[in-house]
Structures are given as C-alpha cells and as structure tokens.
ChimeraX commands (.cxc) that place a marker at each C-alpha (Angstrom):
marker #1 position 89.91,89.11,96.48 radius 0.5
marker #1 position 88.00,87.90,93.21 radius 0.5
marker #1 position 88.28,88.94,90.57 radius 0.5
marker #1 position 87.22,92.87,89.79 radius 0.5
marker #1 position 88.28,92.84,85.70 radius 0.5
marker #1 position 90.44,91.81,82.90 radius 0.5
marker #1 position 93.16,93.23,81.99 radius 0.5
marker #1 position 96.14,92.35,79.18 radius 0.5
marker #1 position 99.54,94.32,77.40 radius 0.5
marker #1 position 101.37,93.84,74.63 radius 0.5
marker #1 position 105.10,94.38,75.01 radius 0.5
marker #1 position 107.88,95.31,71.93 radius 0.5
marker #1 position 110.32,93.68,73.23 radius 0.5
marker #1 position 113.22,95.94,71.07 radius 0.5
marker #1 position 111.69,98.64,71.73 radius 0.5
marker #1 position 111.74,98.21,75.84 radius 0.5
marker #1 position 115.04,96.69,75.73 radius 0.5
marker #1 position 116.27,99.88,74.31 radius 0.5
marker #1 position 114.57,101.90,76.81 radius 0.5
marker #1 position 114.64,99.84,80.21 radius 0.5
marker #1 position 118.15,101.27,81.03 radius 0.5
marker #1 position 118.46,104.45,80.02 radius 0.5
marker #1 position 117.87,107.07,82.53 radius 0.5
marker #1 position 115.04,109.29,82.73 radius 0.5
marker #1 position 113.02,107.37,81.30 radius 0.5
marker #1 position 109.60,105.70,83.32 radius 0.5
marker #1 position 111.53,102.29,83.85 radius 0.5
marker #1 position 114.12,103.57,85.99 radius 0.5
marker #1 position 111.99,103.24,89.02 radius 0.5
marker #1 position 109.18,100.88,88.03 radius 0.5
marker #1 position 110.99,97.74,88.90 radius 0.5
marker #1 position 111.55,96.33,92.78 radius 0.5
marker #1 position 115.01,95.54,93.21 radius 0.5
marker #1 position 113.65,91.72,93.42 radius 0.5
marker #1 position 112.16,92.16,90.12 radius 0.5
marker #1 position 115.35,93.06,88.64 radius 0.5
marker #1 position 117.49,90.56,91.09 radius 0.5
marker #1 position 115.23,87.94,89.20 radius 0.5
marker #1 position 115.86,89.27,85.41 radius 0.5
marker #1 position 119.70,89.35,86.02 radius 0.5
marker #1 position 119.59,86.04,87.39 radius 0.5
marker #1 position 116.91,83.98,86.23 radius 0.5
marker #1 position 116.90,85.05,82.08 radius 0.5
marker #1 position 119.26,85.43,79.31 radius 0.5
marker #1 position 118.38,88.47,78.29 radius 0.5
marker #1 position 117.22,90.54,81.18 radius 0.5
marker #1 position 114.95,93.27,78.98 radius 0.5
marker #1 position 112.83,90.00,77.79 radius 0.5
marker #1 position 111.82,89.29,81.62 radius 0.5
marker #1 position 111.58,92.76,82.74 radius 0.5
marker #1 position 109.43,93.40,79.36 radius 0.5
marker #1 position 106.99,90.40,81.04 radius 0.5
marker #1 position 107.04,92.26,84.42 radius 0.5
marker #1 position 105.66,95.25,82.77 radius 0.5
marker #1 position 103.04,93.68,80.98 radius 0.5
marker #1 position 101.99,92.40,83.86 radius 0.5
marker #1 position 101.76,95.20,85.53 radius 0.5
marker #1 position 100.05,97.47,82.89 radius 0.5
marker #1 position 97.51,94.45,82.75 radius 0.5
marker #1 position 96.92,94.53,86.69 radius 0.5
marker #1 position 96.35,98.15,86.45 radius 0.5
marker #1 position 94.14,97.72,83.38 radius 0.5
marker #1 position 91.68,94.95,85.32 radius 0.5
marker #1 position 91.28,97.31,88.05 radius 0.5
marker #1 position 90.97,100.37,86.50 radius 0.5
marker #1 position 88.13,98.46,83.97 radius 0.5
marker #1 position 86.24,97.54,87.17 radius 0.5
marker #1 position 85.77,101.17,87.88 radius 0.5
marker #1 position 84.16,102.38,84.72 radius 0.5
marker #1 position 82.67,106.38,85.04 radius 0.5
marker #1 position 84.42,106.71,88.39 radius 0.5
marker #1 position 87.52,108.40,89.11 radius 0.5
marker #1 position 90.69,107.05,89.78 radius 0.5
marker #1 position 92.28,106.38,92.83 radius 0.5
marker #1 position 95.73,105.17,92.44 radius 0.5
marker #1 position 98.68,107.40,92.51 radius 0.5
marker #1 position 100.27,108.34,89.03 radius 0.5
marker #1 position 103.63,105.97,89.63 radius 0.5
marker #1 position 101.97,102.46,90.61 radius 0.5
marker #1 position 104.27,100.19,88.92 radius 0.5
marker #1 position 106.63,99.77,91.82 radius 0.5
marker #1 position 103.62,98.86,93.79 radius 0.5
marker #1 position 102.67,96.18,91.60 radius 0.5
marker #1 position 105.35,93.66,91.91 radius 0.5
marker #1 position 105.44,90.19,90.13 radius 0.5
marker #1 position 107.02,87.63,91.61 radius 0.5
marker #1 position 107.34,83.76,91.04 radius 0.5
marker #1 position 107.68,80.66,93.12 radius 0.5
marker #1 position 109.75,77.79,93.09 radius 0.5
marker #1 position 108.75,76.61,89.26 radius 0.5
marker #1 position 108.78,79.71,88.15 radius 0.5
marker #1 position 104.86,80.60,88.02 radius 0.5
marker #1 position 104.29,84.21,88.39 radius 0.5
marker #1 position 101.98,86.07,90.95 radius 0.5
marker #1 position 101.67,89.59,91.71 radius 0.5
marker #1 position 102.24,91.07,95.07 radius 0.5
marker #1 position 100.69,94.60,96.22 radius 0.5
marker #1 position 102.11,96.51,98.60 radius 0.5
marker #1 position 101.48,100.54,99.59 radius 0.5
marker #1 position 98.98,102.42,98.12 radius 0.5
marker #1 position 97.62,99.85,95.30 radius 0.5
marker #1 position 97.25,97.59,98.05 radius 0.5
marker #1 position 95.05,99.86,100.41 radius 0.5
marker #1 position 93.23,100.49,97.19 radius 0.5
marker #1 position 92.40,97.31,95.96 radius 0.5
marker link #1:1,2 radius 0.2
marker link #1:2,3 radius 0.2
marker link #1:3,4 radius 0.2
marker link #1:4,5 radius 0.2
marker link #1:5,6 radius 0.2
marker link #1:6,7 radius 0.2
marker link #1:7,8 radius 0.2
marker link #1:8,9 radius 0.2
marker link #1:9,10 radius 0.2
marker link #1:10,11 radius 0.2
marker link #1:11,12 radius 0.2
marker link #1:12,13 radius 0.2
marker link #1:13,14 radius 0.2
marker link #1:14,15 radius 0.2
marker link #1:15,16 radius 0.2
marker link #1:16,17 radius 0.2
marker link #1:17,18 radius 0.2
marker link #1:18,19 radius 0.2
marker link #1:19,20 radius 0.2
marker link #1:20,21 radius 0.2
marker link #1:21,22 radius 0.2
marker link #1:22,23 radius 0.2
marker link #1:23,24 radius 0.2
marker link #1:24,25 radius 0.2
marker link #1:25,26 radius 0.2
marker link #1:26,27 radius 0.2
marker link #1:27,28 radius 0.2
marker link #1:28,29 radius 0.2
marker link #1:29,30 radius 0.2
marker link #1:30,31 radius 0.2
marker link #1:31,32 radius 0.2
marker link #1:32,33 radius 0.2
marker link #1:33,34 radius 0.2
marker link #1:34,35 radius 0.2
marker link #1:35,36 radius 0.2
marker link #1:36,37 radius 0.2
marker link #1:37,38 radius 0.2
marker link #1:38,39 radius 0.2
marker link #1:39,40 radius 0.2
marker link #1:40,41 radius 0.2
marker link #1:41,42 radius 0.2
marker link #1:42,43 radius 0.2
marker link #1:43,44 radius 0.2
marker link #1:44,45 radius 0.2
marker link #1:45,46 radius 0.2
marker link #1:46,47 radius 0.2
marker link #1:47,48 radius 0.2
marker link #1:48,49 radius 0.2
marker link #1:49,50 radius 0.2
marker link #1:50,51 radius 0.2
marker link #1:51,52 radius 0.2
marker link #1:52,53 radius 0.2
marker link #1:53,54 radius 0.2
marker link #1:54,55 radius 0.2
marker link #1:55,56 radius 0.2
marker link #1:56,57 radius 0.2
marker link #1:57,58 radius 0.2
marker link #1:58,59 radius 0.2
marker link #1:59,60 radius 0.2
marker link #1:60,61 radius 0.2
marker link #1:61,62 radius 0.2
marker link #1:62,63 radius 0.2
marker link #1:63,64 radius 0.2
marker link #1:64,65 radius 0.2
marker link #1:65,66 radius 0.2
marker link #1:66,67 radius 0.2
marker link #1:67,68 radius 0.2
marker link #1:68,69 radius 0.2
marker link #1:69,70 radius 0.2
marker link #1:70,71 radius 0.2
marker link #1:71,72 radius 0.2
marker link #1:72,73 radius 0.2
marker link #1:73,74 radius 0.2
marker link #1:74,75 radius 0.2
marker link #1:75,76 radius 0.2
marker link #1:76,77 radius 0.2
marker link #1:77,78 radius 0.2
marker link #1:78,79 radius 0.2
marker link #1:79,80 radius 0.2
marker link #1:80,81 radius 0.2
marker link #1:81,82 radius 0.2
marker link #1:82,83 radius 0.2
marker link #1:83,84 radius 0.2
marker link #1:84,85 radius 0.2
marker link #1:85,86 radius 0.2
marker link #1:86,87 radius 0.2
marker link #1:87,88 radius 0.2
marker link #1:88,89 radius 0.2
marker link #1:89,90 radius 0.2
marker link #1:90,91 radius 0.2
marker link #1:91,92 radius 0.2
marker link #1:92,93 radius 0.2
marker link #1:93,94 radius 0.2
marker link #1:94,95 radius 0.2
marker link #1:95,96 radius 0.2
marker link #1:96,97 radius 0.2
marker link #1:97,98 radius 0.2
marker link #1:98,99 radius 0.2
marker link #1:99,100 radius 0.2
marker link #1:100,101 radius 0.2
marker link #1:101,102 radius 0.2
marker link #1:102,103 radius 0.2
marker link #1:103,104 radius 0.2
marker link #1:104,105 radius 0.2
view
C-alpha cells in the first residue's frame, strides 16, 4: 500500500490519563489487549503510551479519511480497535489492520 494521505493528533496527556480508565468512556474498548500488555509493561506511566497509541490511531484514520475528500465514509463508527500499533524489537512502532479497516483500506 502507498501512501493514500497524511494524517497527525495531538494528545493532552492529563487529560487522557484521567479518562483512559474510567468506564464508559470511548477508551474502554479502543485498545487491543497487546496494546495495553505493552503500556503496562514497556512504560512508566501507562496513560503516556496508550496516549501515543491513540494518536496514532486518530492520525491513521485522519490519512485515510483525507484521501477520500467529497466521498462518503466507509469505516464503521468504532475503528480504533482495528487500528492497532505495535512495535518491534527496538521499539519502532507500526500499525497493524485487521477486520473491517483492513478490507477497507
């Protein structure tokens, strides 16, 4: 795949830290149980690298949906668990698609 659009987020991370946890709230099921395996293991303070995973998402969401300007969209409303960041053995991220945001892009 090349690349269809640019997309970037800004994260407060007080704000999501606050949030992340606390039920009913979008986050609950927006992160893959890797995802969250890797910010109780990997980072001191957990909201900090689950704040990155959602930028990261929002941004991957933002490039696509930038490459389809006037038409409508095609993803499902809750993507985020779709859109899964992951990183190899330094630590450099990548995303990984899976179910519908993968058929779709």
């Amino acid at each position: 795949m090349g690349i269809v659009g640019i997309g970037i987020d800004l994260v407060s991370i007080p704000e999501f830290a606050e949030q992340v946890d606390r039920p009913g709230t979008v986050f609950a099921e927006t992160f893959t149980p890797g995802e969250r395996r890797d910010a109780a293991d990997k980072s001191s303070s957990a909201a900090r690298h689950l704040a990155a995973r959602w930028a990261a998402k929002e941004a991957v969401i933002k490039a696509w949906s930038g490459s389809r300007f006037s038409k409508r969209p095609v993803l499902p409303e809750a993507i985020h668990r779709d859109i899964e960041v992951v990183t190899d053995m330094w630590g450099r991220p990548r995303v990984r698609l899976s179910g519908a945001v993968a058929e779709h892009l």
